[in-house]
C-alpha positions as CSV (number, residue, x, y, z in Angstrom):
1,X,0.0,0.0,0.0
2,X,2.6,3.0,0.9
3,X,4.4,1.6,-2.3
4,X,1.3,2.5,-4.1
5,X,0.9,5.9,-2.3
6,X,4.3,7.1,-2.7
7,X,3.9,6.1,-6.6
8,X,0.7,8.0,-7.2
9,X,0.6,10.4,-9.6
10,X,-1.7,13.3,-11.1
11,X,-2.1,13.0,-14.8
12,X,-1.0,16.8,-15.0
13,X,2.4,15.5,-12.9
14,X,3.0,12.3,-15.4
15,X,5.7,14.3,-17.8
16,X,7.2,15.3,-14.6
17,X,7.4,11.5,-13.6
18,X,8.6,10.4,-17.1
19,X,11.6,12.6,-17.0
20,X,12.2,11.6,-13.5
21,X,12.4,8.1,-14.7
22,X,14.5,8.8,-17.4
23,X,17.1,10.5,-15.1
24,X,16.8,7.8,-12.3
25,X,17.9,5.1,-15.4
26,X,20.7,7.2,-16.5
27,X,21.9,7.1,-12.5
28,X,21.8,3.7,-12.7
29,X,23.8,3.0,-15.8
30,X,26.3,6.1,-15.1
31,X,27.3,3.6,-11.8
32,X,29.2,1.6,-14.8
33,X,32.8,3.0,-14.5
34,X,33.1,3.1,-18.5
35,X,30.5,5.4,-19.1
36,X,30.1,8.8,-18.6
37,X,26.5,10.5,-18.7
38,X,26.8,13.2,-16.3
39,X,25.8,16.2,-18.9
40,X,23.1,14.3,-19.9
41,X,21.4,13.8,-16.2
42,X,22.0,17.4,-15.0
43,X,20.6,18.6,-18.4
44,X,17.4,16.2,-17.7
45,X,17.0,17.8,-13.8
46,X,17.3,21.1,-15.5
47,X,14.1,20.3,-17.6
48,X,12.5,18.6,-14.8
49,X,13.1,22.4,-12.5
50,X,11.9,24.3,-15.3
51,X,8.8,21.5,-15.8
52,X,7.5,21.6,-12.4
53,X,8.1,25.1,-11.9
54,X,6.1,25.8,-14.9
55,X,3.2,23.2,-14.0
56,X,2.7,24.2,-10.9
57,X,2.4,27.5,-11.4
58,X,-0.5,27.2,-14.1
59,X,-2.8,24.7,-12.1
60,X,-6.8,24.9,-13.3
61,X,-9.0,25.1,-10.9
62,X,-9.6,21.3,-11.4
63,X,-6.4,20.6,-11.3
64,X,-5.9,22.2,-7.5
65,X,-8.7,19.9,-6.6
66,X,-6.6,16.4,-7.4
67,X,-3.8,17.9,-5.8
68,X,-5.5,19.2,-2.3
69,X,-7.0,15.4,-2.2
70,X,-3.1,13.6,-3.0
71,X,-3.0,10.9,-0.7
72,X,0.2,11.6,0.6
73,X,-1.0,15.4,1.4
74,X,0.0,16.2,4.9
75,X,-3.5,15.4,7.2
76,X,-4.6,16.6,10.7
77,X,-3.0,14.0,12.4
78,X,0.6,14.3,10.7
79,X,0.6,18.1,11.5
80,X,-0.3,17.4,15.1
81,X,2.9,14.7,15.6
82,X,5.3,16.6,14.1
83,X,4.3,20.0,14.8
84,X,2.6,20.3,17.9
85,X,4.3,19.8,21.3
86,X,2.9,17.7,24.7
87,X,-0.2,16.9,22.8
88,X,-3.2,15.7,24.9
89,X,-6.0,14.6,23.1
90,X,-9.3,14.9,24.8
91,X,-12.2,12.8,23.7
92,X,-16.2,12.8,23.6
93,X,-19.0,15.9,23.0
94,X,-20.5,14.3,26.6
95,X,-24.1,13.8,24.6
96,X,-23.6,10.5,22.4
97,X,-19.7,9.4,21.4
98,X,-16.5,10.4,20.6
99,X,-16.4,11.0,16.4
100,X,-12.8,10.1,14.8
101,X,-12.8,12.3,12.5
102,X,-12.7,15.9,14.7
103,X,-9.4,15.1,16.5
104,X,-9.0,17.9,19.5
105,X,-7.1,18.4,22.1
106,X,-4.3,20.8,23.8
107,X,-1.1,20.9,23.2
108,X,1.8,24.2,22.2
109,X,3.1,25.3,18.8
110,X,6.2,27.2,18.9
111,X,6.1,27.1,22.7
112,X,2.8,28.9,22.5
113,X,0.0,26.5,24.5
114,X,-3.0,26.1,22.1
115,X,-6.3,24.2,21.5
116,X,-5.9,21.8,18.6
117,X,-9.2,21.6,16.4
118,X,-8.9,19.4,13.1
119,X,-10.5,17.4,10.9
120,X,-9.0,14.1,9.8
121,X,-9.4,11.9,6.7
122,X,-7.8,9.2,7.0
123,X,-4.6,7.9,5.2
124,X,-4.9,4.2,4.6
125,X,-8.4,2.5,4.4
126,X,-9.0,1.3,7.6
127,X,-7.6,4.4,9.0
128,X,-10.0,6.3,6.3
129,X,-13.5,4.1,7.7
130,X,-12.0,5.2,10.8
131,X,-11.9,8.8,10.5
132,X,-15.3,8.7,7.6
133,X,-13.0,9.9,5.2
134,X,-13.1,13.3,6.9
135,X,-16.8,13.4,7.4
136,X,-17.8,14.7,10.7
137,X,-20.8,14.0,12.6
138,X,-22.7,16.1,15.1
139,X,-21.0,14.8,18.2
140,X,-17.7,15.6,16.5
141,X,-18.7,19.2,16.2
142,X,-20.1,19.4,19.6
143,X,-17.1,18.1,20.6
144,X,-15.0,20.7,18.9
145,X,-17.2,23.7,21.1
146,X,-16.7,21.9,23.9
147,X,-12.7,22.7,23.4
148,X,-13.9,25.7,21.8
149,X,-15.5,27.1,25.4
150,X,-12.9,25.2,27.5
151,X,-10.0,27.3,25.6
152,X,-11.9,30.2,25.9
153,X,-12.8,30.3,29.5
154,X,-8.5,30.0,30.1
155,X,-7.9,32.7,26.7
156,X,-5.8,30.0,25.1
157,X,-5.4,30.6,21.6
158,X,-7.3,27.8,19.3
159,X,-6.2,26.4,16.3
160,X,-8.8,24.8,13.6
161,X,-6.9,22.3,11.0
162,X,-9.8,21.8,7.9
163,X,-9.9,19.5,6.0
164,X,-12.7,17.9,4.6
165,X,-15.3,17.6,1.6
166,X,-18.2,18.4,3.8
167,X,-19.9,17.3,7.1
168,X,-22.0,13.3,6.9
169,X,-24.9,13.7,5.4
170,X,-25.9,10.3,6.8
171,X,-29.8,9.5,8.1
172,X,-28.1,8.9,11.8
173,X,-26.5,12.6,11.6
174,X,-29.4,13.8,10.6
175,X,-31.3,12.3,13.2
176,X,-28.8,13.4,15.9
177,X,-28.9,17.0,14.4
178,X,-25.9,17.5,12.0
179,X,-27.5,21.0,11.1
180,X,-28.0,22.5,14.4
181,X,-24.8,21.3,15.5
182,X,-23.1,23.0,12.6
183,X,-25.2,25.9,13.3
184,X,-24.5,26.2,17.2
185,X,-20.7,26.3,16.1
186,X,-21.3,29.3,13.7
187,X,-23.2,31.0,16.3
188,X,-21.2,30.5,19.5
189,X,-17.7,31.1,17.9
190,X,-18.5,34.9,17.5
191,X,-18.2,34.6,21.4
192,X,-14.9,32.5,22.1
193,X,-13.1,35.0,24.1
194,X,-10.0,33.5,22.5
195,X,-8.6,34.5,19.5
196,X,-8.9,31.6,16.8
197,X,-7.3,30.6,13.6
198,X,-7.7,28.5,10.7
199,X,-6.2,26.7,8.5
200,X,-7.7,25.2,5.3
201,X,-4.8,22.6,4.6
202,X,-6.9,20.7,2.2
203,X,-10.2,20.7,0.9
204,X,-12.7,23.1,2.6
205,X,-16.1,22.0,1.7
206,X,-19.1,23.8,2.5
207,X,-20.7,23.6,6.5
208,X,-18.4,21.0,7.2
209,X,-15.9,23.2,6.6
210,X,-17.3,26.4,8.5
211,X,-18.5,24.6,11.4
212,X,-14.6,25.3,12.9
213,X,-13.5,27.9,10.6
214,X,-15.4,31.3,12.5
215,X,-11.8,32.4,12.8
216,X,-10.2,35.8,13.6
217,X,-7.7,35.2,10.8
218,X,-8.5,32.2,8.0
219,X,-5.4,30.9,6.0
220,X,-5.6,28.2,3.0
221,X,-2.4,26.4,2.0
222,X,-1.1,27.5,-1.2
223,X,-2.7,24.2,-3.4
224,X,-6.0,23.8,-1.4
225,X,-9.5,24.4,-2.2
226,X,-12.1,26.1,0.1
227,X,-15.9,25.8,-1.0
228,X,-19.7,26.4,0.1
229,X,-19.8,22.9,-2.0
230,X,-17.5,20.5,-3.3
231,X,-17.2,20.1,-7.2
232,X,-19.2,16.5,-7.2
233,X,-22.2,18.3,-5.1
234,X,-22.4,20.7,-7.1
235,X,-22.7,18.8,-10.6
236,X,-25.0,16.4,-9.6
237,X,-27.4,19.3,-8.2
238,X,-26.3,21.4,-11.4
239,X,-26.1,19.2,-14.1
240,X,-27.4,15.6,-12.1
241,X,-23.9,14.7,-13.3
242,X,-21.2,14.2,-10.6
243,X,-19.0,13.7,-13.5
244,X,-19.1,16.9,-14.5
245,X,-17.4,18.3,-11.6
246,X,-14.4,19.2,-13.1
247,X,-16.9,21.8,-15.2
248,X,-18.0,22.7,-11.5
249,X,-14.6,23.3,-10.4
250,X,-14.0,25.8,-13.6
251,X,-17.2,27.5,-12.7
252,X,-16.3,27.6,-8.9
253,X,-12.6,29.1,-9.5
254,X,-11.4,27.0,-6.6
255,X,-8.5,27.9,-5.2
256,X,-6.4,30.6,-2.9
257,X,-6.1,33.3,-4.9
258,X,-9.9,33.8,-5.6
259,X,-10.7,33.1,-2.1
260,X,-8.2,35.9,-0.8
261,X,-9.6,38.2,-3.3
262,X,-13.2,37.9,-2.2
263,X,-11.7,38.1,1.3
264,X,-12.8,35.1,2.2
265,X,-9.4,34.2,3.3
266,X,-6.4,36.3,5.2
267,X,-3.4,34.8,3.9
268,X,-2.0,31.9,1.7
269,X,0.8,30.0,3.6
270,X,3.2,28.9,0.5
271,X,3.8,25.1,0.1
272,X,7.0,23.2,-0.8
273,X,6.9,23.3,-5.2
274,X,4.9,20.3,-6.3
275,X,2.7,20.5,-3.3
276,X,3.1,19.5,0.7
277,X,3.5,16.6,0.8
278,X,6.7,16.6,-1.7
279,X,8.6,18.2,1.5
280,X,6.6,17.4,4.3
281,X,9.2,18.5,6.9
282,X,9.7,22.3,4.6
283,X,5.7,22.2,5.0
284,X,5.0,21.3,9.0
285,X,7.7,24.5,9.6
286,X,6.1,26.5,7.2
287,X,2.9,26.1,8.8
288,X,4.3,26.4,12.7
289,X,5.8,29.5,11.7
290,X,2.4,31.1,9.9
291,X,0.2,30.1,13.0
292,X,2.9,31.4,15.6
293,X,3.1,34.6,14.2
294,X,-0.9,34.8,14.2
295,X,-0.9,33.7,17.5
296,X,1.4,36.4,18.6
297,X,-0.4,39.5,16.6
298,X,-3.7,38.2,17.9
299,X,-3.0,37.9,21.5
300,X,-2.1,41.6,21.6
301,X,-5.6,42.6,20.7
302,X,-8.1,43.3,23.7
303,X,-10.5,40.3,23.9
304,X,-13.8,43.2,23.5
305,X,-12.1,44.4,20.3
306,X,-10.7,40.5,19.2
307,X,-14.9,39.8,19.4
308,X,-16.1,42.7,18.0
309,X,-13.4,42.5,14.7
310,X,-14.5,39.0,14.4
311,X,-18.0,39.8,13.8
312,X,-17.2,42.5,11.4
313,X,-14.8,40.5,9.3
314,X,-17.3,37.9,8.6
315,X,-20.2,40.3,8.3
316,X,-18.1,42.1,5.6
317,X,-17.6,39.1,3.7
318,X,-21.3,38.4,2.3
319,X,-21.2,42.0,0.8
320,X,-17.6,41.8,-0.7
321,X,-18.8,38.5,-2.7
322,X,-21.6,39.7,-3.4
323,X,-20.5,43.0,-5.1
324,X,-18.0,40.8,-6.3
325,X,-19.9,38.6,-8.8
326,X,-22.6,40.7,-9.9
């Protein structure tokens, strides 16, 4: 299975992989002693520089979708171990059960002590049944306001990790009230006396996505998407198609650079070339380093004026899109 992973590849990254191919046989046959093939390799890794570089900075909007759902993207849990010091996870919304895929807890970044709030996918397929591929249920969003208010009542800073195509629309979320659990999140986060940020290090889809993202400053990694629906949704409602979502995608501009212009977002935290998880270690310090400095800015504000800012921000936001696409 990881040799699988680590062998996956987008068909936009396939010429990419070709040449690498191509250079990793001339490495092997320049071991020979009687041949010589050393211009030829550096002029291939040239090409493959000038490739990549030139790939990745002309994704479609499609194209950003594949690559914020890689399988060896960086998840939730990955940023925790390796970023994320004396991590204690704490379990349960007290009402039904404890739901795998909202992982939370407290722990520090950057010697700062913070509330941990993410969203987890999954990596392998037990691990992904696990987690519901990301899917959370209503117990897992009452469990992240329960570490929302906890964090809050102490003014620790919180820190919300999304990633996830949307909350379960299953009959037995339904039932417990996945809508008025997302809901109560939206609501009460405009009162966390903490200050809060989030990160979109994925896919941001819809609800799902928002139910922990009522943040005082909103990032997205440089390739991930961050939607009121996901590209499948919205074809099959659109078109009753879900093939069509790469036509959804188009329509949608998904990606950063929209997002920040219809200030949706704050910031765009850059990514290793190729994506995160093609330096994961570049990526976890790139990421400790964007959230400490937030962290930092944020706790100077007065905790009236952190609340008030909050509300603001996101009430701005409905009229910049909507002045926006008219």
């Amino acid at each position: 299975m990881s040799d699988i992973l680590n062998n996956y590849t987008l068909e936009f990254e396939k010429p990419v992989r070709d040449l690498e191919n191509q250079i990793k046989e001339l490495q092997e046959a320049s071991l020979r002693p009687e041949i010589d093939i050393s211009k030829e390799i550096n002029a291939l890794q040239k090409k493959v520089s000038v490739l990549i570089q030139d790939i990745y900075t002309n994704l479609n909007p499609w194209e950003r979708v594949q690559l914020s759902r890689h399988p060896n993207r960086p998840h939730t849990i990955d940023y925790i171990n390796n970023m994320v010091e004396d991590f204690k996870e704490v379990c349960g919304d007290r009402h039904f059960a404890n739901d795998h895929a909202m992982i939370t807890g407290f722990g520090k970044i950057d010697g700062h002590k913070v509330a941990i709030i993410g969203i987890e996918k999954g990596s392998k397929t037990k691990e992904k049944v696990k987690h519901n591929f990301g899917m959370a249920r209503p117990e897992g969003y009452r469990k992240a306001l329960r570490i929302m208010q906890m964090a809050g009542r102490f003014g620790i800073p919180i820190v919300t990790l999304v990633d996830t195509p949307g909350a379960y629309p299953g009959i037995g979320a339904e039932e417990r009230g996945q809508a008025c659990a997302i809901a109560e999140n939206l609501a009460e986060m405009f009162d966390i006396k903490s200050p809060i940020i989030s990160l979109v290090i994925g896919e941001g889809g819809s609800g799902g996505a928002l139910g922990i993202a009522i943040a005082d400053k909103v990032m997205m990694m440089e390739y991930s998407i961050y939607s009121v629906i996901s590209p499948e949704s919205c074809a099959s409602i659109l078109w009753a198609d879900p093939k069509k979502a790469e036509d959804a995608a188009n329509a949608l501009q998904l990606g950063p650079s929209k997002a920040f212009e219809l200030k949706v977002v704050d910031s765009i935290v850059k990514e290793p070339i190729g994506g995160a998880h093609k330096d994961k270690s570049a990526t976890y310090e790139l990421v400790k380093k964007a959230i400490s400095k937030e962290i930092v800015e944020l706790s100077k504000v007065k905790t009236d004026k952190l609340l008030e800012q909050r509300f603001e921000k996101f009430r701005r936001m409905g009229n910049q899109t909507m002045t926006s696409v008219q």
